[in-house]
Wavefront OBJ file of the C-alpha trace (Angstrom):
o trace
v 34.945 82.862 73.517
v 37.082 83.218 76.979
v 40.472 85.220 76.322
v 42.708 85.658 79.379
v 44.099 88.823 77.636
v 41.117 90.425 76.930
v 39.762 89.374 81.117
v 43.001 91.000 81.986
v 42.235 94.166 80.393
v 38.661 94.757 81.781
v 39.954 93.671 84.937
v 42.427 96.860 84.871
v 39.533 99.188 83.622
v 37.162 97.784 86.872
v 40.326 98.392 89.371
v 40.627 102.204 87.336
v 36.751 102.500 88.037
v 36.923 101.711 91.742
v 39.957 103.642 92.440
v 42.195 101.042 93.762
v 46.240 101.078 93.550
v 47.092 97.504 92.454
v 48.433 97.226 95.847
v 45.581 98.377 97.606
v 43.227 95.420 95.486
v 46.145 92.734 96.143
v 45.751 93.367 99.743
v 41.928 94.127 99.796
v 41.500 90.392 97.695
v 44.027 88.463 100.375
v 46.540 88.426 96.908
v 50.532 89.243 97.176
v 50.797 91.780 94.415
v 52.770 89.752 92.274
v 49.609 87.190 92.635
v 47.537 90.155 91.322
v 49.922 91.417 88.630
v 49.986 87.968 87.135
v 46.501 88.379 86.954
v 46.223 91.697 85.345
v 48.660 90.569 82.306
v 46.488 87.730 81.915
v 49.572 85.052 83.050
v 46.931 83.719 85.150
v 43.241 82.556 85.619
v 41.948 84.265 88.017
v 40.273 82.252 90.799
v 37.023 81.471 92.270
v 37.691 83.222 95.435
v 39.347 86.228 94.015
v 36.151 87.048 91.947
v 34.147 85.937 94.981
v 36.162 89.321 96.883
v 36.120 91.257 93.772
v 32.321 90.824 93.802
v 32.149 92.057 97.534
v 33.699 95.025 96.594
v 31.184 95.672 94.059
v 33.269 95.061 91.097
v 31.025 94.071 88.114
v 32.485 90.289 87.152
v 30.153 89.924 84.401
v 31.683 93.036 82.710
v 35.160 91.621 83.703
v 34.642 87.794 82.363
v 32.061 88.597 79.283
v 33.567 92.121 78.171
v 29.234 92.852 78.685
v 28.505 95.632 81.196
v 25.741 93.660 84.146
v 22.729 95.891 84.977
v 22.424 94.844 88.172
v 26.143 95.868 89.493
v 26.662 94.721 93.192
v 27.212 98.073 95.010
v 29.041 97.769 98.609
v 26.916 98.793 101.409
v 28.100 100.203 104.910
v 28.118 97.988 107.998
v 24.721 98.676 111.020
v 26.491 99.927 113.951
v 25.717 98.896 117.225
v 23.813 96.181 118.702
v 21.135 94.351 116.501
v 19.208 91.917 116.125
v 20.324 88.580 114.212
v 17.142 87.373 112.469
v 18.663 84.069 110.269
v 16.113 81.552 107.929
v 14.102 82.253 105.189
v 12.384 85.428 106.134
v 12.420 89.409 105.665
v 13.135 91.304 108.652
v 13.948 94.598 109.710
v 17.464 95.264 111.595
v 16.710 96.895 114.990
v 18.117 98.019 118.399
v 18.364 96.373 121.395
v 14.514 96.414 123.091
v 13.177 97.120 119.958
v 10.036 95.287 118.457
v 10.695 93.106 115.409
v 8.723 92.062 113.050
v 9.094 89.304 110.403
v 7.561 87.860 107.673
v 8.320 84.026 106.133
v 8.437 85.071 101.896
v 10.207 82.672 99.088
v 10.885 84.748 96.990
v 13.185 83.896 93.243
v 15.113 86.102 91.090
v 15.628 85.036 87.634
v 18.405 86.785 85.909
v 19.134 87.109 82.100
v 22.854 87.938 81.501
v 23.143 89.571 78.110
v 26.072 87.954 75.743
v 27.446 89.168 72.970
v 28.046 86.474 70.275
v 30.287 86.979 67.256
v 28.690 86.667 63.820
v 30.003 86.411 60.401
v 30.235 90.248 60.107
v 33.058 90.074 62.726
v 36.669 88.646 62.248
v 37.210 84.839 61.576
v 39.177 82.681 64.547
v 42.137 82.501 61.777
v 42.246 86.585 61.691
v 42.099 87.184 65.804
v 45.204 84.724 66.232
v 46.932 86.529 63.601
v 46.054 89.936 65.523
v 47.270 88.269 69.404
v 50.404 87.242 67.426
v 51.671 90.805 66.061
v 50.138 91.668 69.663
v 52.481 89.608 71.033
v 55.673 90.284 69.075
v 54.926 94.163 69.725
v 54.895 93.340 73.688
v 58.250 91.442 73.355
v 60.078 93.687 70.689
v 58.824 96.629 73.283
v 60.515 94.383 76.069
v 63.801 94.584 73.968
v 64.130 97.677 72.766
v 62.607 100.123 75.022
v 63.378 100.691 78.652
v 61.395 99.122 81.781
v 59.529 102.022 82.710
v 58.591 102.804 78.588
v 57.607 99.503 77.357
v 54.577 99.011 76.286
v 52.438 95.837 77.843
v 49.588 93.834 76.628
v 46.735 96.068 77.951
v 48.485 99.352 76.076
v 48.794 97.674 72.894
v 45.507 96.459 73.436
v 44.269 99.928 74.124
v 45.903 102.067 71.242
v 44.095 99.316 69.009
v 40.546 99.806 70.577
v 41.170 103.652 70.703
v 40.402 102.984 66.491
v 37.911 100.127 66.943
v 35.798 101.019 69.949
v 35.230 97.167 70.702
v 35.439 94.911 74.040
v 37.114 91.798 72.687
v 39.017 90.744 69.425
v 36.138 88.477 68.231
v 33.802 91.118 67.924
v 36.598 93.461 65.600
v 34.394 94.120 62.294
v 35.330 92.067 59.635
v 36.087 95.413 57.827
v 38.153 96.418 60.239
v 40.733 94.268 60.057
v 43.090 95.206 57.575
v 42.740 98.669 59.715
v 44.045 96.787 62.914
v 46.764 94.752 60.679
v 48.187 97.668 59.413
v 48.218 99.647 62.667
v 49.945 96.666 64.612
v 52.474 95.856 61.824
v 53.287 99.761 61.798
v 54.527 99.581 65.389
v 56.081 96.425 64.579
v 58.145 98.711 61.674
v 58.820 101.420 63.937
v 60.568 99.437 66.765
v 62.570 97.483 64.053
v 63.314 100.426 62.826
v 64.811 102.400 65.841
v 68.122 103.364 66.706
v 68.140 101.096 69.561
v 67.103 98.004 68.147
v 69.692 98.531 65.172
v 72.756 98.977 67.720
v 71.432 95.984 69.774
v 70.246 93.253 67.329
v 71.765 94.394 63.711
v 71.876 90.779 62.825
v 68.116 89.781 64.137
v 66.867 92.974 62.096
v 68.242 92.064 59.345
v 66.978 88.659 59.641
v 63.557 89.996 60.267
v 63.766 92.459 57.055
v 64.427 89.655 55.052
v 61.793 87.105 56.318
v 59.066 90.135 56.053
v 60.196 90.761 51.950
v 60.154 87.289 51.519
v 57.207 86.695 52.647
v 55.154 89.647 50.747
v 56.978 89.431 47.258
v 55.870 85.815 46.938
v 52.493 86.469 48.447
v 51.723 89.874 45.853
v 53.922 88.441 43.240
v 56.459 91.148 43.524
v 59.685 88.620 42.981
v 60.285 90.275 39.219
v 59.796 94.439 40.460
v 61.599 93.749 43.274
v 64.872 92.113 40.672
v 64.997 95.569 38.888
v 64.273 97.547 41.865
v 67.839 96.084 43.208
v 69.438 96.603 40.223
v 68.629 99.754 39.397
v 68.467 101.326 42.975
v 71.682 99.705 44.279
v 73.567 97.641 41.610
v 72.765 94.042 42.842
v 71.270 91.165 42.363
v 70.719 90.220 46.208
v 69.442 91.746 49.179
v 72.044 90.086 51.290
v 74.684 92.329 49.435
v 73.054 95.537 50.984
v 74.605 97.539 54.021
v 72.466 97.718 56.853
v 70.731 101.241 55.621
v 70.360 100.267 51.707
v 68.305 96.974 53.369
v 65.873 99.143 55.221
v 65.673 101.173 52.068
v 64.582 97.754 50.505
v 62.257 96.932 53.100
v 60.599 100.619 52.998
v 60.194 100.026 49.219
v 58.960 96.405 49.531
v 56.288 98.004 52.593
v 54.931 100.480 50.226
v 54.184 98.333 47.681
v 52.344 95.879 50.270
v 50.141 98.791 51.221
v 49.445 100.072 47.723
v 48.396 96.886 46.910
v 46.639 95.872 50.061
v 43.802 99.194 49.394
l 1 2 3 4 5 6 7 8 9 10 11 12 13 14 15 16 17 18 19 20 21 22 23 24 25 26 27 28 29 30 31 32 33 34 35 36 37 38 39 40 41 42 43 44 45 46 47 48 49 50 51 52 53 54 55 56 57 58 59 60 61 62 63 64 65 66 67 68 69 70 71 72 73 74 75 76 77 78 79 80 81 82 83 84 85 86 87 88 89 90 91 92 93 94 95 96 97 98 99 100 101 102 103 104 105 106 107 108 109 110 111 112 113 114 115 116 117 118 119 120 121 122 123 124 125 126 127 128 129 130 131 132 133 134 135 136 137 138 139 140 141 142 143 144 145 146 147 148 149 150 151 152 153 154 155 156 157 158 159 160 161 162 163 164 165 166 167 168 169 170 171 172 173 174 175 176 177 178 179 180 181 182 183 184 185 186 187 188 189 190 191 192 193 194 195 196 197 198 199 200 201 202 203 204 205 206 207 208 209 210 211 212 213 214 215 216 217 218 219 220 221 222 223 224 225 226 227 228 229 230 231 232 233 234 235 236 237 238 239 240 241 242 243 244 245 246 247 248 249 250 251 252 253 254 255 256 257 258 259 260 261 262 263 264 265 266
């Protein structure tokens, strides 16, 4: 299953590999960088031609478009000097001086290659459970965008690699079905923690609380929680409603609400 996301990723690990500044590729694949950025966060498809360069450079494009490493990795190889030879058709030569004796031979010869492909089975993560995983993906990459500065913020591909560093997996389709609570938690936990920071209280107290009181609506009617969650107001803070909490009694709420989602979610 193609995922622009995912393409973008392994095409940052391939530029890594080779050593390449992202200006350096831009220039090297006849990109402007900001063609090539859009690229690496996966805003665009990347095009024949660009792969065609990548290729030349000995970038492996099967690793980049299947997230499946290609045995047979095109490796760049120096340019003769001096004066040769041009032998052209269908034959096998051998690249000479000037004055020098060449001989050829006419061969047909075919390559048949098998490209390996991962499929995903029904141990793995259903379609339903990836697009839940890109979304909190997604809302991490813009709540990041809002509440951190430029130069801290995470992107796509660091999300996406503080998620593999406890899956060890190329793609989301191939995420152990197992594994996924593991990968919900860990993506709603940054999701808490930026929510939950100084900056974004001063800067959106209304959208937090908004967001506090769409996530404890949400998980008292999904684990049935409406009737502990009653007495838990009353007896913690001496209402009857959520809305009537202070900014810092509502977190309290939603910590209480949270640790009763993960109790029961073992």
């Amino acid at each position: 299953m193609f995922d622009l996301q995912e393409v973008a990723i392994r095409l940052v690990e391939e530029r890594a590999r080779h050593s390449f500044s992202q200006n350096a590729l831009a220039e090297k694949t006849g990109k402007s960088r900001q063609q090539y950025i859009n690229y690496e966060t996966g805003r665009s498809e990347m095009t024949v031609g660009f792969l065609y360069e990548l290729n030349q450079l000995g970038f492996d494009i099967h690793y980049i478009i299947t997230g499946v490493r290609n045995a047979d990795i095109k490796k760049p190889t120096s340019e003769p000097t001096g004066q040769i030879n041009n032998i052209q058709g269908n034959v096998s030569g051998v690249i000479t001086g000037a004055g020098s004796t060449v001989h050829q031979v006419n061969t047909n010869q075919h390559i048949t290659r098998t490209k390996a492909e991962v499929k995903a089975g029904i141990e793995h993560i259903t379609d339903e459970q990836k697009a839940n995983l890109q979304r909190l993906v997604n809302e991490i990459v813009e709540l990041e965008g809002k509440y951190r500065t430029t130069g801290s913020a995470k992107n796509h591909q660091a999300v996406w690699r503080s998620l593999n560093a406890k899956l060890k997996v190329t793609s989301y389709h191939l995420i152990p079905l197992d594994k996924y609570e593991t990968a919900r938690k860990h993506l709603q936990s940054w999701i808490g923690r930026l929510n939950s920071s100084k900056t974004a209280t001063k800067k959106n107290s209304d959208g937090v609380r908004k967001s506090r009181y769409a996530y404890v609506h949400t998980n008292l009617k999904k684990f049935e929680l409406d009737e502990w969650f009653r007495e838990y107001l009353q007896d913690k803070h001496g209402v009857l409603s959520m809305t009537e909490l202070d900014d810092k009694r509502l977190d309290q709420a939603y910590q209480a609400v949270a640790y009763q989602v993960r109790k029961l979610s073992k």
